[in-house]
C-alpha positions as CSV (number, residue, x, y, z in Angstrom):
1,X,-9.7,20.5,-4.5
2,X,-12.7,18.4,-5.1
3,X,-15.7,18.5,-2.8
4,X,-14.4,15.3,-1.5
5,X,-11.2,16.5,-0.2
6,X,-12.8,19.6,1.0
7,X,-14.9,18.3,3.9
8,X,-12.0,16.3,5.1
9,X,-8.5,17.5,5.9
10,X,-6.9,14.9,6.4
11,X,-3.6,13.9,4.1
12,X,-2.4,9.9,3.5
13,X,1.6,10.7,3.6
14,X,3.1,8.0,1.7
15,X,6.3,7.6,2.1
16,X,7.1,4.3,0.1
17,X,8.3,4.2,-3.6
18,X,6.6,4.9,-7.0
19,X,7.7,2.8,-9.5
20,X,7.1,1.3,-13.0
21,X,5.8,-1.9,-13.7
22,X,6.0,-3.9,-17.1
23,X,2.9,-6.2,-16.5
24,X,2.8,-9.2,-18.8
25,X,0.0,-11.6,-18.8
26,X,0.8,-15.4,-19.2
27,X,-0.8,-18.8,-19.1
28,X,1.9,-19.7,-16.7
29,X,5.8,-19.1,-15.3
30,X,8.1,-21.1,-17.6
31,X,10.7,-23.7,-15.6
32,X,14.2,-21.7,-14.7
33,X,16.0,-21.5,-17.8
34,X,12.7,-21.5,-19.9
35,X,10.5,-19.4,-22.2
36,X,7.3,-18.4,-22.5
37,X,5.0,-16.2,-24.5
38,X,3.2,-13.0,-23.2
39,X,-0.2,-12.4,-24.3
40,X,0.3,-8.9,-23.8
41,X,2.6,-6.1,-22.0
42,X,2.1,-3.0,-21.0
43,X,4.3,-0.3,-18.6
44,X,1.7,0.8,-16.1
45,X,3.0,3.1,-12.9
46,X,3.0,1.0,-9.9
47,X,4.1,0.5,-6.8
48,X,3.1,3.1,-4.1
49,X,1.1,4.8,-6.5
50,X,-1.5,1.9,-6.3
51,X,-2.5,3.2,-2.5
52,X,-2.1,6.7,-3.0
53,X,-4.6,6.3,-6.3
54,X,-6.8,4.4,-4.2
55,X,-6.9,6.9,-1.5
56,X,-7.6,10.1,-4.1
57,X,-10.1,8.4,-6.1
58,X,-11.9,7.9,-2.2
59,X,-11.6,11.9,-1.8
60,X,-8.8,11.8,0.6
61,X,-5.6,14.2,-0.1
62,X,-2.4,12.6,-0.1
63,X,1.5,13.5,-0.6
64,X,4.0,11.8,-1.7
65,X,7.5,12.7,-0.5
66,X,9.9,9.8,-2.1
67,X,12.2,10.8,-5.0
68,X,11.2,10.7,-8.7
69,X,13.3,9.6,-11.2
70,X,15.3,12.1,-14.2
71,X,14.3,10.2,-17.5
72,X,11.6,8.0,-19.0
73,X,10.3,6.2,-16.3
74,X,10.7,9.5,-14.0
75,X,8.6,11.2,-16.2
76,X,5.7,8.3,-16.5
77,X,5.6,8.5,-12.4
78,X,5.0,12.7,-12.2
79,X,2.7,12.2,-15.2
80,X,0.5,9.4,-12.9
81,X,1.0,11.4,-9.9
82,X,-0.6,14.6,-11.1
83,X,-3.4,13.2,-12.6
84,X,-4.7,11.6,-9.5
85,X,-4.1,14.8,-8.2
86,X,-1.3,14.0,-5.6
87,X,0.7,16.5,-4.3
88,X,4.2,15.6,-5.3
89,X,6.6,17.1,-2.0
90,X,9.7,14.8,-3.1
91,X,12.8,16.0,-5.4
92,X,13.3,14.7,-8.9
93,X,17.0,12.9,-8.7
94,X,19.1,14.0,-11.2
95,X,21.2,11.4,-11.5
96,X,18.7,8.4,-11.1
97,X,15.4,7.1,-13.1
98,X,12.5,6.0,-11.3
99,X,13.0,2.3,-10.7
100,X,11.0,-0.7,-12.7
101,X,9.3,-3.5,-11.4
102,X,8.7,-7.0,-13.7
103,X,4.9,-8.2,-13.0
104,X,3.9,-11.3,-14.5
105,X,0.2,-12.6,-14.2
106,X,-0.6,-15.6,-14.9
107,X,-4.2,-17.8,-15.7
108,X,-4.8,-17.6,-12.2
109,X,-4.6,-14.2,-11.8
110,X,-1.9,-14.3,-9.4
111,X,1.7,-12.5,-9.3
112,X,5.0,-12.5,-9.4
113,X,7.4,-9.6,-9.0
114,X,11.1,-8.6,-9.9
115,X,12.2,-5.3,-8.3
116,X,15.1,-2.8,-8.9
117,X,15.2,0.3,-7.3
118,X,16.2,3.8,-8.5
119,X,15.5,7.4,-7.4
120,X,12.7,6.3,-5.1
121,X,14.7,5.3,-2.8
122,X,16.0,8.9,-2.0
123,X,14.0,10.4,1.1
124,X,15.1,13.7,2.2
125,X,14.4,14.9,6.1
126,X,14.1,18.9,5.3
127,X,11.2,17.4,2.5
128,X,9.7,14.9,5.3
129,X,9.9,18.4,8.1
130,X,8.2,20.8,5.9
131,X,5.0,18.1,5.5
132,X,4.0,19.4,8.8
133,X,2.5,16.8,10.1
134,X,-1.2,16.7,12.5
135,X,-3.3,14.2,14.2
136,X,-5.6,14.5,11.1
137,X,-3.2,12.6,9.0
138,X,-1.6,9.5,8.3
139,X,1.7,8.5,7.3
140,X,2.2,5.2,5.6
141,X,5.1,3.4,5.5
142,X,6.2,0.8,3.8
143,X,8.6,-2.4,4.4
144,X,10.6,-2.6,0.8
145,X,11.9,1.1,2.5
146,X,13.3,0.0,5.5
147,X,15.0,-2.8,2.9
148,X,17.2,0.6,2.2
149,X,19.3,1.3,4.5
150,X,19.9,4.9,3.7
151,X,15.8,5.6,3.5
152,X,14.9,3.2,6.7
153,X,17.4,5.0,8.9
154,X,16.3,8.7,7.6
155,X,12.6,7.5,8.0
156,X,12.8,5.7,11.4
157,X,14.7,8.7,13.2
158,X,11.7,10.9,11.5
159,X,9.0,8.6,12.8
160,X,10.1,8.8,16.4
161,X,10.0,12.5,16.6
162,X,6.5,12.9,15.3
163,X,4.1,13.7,17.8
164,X,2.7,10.7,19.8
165,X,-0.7,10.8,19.0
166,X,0.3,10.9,14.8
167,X,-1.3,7.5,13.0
168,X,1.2,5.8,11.4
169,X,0.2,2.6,9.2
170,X,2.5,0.1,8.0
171,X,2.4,-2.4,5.0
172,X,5.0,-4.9,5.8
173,X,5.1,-6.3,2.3
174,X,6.3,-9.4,1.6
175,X,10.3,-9.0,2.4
176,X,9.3,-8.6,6.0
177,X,11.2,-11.3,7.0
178,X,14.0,-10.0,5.6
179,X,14.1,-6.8,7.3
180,X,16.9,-5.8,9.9
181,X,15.2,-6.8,12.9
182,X,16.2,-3.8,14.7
183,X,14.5,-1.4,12.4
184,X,11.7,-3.1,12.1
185,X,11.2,-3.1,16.5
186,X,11.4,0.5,15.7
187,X,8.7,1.2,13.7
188,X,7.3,-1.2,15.2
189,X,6.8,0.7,18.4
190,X,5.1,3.9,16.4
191,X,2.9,1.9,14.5
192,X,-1.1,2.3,15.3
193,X,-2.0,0.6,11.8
194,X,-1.0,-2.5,10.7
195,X,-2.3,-3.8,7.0
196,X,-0.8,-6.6,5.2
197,X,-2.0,-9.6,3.7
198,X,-2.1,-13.3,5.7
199,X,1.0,-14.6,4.1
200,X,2.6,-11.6,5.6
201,X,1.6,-11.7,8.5
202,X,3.1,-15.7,8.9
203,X,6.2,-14.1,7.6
204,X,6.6,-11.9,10.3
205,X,5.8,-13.8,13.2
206,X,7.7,-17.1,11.4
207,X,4.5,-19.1,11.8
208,X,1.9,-20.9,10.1
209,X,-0.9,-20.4,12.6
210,X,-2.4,-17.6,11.9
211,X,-4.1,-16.8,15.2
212,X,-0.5,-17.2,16.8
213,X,0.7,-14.7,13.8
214,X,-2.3,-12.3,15.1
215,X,-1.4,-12.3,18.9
216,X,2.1,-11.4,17.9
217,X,1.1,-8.5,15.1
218,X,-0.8,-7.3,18.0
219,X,1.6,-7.6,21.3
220,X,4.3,-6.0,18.7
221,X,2.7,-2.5,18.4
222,X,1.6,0.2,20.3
223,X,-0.9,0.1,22.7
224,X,-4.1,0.9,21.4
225,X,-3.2,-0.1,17.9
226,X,-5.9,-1.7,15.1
227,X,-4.5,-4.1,12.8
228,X,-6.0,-5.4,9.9
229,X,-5.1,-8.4,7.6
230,X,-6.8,-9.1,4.1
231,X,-7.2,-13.6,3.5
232,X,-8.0,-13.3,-0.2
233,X,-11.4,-13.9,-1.2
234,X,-12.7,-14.2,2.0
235,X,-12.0,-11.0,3.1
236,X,-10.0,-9.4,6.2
237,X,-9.9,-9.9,9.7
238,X,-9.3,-6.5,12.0
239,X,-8.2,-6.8,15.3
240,X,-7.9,-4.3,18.2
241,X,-6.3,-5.9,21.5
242,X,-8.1,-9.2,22.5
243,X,-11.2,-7.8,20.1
244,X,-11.5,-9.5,16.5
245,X,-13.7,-9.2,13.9
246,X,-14.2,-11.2,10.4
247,X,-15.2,-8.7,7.5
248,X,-16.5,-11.0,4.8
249,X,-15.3,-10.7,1.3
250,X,-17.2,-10.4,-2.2
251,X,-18.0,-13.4,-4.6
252,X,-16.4,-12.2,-8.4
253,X,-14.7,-13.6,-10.8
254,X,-10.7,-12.6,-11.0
255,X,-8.8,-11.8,-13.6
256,X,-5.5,-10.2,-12.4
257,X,-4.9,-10.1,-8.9
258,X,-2.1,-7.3,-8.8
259,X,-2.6,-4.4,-7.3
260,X,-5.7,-5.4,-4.8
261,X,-3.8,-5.6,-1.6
262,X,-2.7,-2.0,-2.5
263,X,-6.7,-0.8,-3.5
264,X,-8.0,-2.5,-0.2
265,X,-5.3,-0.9,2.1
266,X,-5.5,3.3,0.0
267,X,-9.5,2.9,0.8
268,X,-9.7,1.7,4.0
269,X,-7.2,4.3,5.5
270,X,-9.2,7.1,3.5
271,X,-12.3,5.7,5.0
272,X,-10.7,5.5,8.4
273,X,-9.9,9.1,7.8
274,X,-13.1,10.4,7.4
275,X,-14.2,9.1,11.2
276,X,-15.8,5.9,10.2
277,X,-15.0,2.6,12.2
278,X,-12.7,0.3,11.0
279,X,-15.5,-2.4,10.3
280,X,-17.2,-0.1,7.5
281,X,-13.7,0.8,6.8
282,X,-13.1,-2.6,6.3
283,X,-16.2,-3.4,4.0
284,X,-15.6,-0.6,2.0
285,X,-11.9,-1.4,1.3
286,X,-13.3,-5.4,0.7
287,X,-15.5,-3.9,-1.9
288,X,-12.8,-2.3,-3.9
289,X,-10.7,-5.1,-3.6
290,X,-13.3,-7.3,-5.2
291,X,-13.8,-4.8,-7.9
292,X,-9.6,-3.9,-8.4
293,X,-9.8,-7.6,-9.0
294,X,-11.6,-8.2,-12.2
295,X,-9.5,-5.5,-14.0
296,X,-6.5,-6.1,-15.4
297,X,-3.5,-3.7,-14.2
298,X,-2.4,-2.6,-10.9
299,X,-3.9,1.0,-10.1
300,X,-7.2,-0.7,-10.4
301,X,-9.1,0.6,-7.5
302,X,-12.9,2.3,-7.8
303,X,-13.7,5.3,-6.9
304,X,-15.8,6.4,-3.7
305,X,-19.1,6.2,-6.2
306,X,-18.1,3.2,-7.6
307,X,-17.9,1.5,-4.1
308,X,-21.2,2.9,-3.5
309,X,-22.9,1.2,-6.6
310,X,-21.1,-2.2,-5.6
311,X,-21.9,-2.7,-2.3
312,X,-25.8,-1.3,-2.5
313,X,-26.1,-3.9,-4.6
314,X,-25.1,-6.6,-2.9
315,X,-26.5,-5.6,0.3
């Protein structure tokens, strides 16, 4: 345990999925039924490793209770895992590898995505009891799970039996529309974190005004709940009941956008966990954002010292 980790107890519970991307850099998507060269490709472990590397390399402890794959890809996921130090609770599936993911950046540095699941998916409640959760942590959950009907129902009945004063955060991701609406009321009603991007955040409230999409994030969860949505560049807007609050961005120049929704939202929760309000929170998780940004990959975030650097020297 680092000296990071051991003045805060708190532990990010993630209980999303780690998976494998193949990231290939391109000029830009070929029409359907086309071809295009990559400039290069790499397999890099993705996913929700992104967050839970973020939050480590910030000092806070986290587990990760999902399953993890028998084979190649299996094997790339623990490897990740243990060195960012996360405590792996979930079982290796024996029958399954861990599940791939197609990213493909283009000249503008943003991304596209093609998913199939494997082991991941397998959530086990005996694994999710003996985490033994406290008000000191935070559970993250994440929408692709409650796209799996097996893992969302296993997860929700979990989530309403925690204690009522547990933080639970949720990343819709970008399938939130496409989740079973009954579900989705049900986490829902245990969330006290909401972090997604702007686009998301339309998608769930089927809008294009974005302060109407706020006022229905907000009436949506919990009472007392914070929510927070990253806009890009400009940087994220937090919200707590009728309160709002616009947390500007940093100027750089991006190369590879993948992976900075996931750097932003692991950092701001670690922050969070350490006591600080959600505006530093916010700033903080801005600043790595800005940095994940102009490097190429998607476990891109900075580390807590690197976040220092950056922002003392912007001011």
């Amino acid at each position: 345990m680092t000296q990071a980790d051991s003045k805060q107890a708190s532990r990010l519970i993630h209980t999303g999925q780690v998976i494998v991307d193949l990231v290939m850099q391109i000029d830009t998507l070929p029409a359907p039924g086309g071809d295009v060269l990559a400039h290069n490709a790499s397999f890099e472990v993705g996913g929700g490793f992104n967050v839970m590397a973020a939050a480590r390399r910030s000092g806070m402890r986290v587990a990760y209770p999902g399953g993890h794959g028998h084979g190649r890809f299996g094997d790339m996921a623990r490897q990740a895992l243990l060195q960012e130090g996360v405590e792996i609770a979930g079982p290796e599936v024996a029958d399954q590898d861990t599940g791939l993911c197609v990213a493909i950046v283009d000249a503008s540095a943003e991304r596209t995505f093609v998913s199939h699941m494997g082991a991941e998916s397998v959530l086990e409640r005996h694994v999710l009891d003996a985490l033994a959760v406290t008000a000191r942590d935070i559970i993250y959950v994440s929408g692709y799970s409650l796209m799996l009907a097996d893992k969302g129902a296993v997860l929700v009945e979990w989530l309403e039996q925690l204690p009522a004063d547990t933080r639970v955060a949720f990343d819709p991701g970008p399938l939130v529309d496409a989740i079973d609406s009954a579900l989705l009321a049900r986490v829902m009603a245990v969330v006290s974190i909401w972090t997604s991007n702007r686009v998301e955040a339309l998608r769930f409230a089927k809008t294009d005004d974005f302060d109407a999409a706020f006022d229905l994030v907000i009436a949506r969860l919990r009472s007392g709940a914070l929510a927070i949505v990253r806009d890009g560049a400009s940087g994220c807007y937090l919200r707590v009941g009728e309160m709002r609050d616009h947390v500007r961005g940093f100027a750089v120049k991006a190369v590879d956008s993948n992976g900075a929704g996931d750097a932003h939202a692991g950092v701001f929760l670690a922050t969070l966990a350490t006591g600080a309000d959600a505006r530093t929170a916010a700033r903080r998780a801005n600043a790595a954002a800005a940095i994940a940004v102009t490097r190429h990959g998607p476990a891109t975030s900075p580390d807590a010292a690197e976040i220092d650097v950056f922002v003392g020297s912007v001011g």
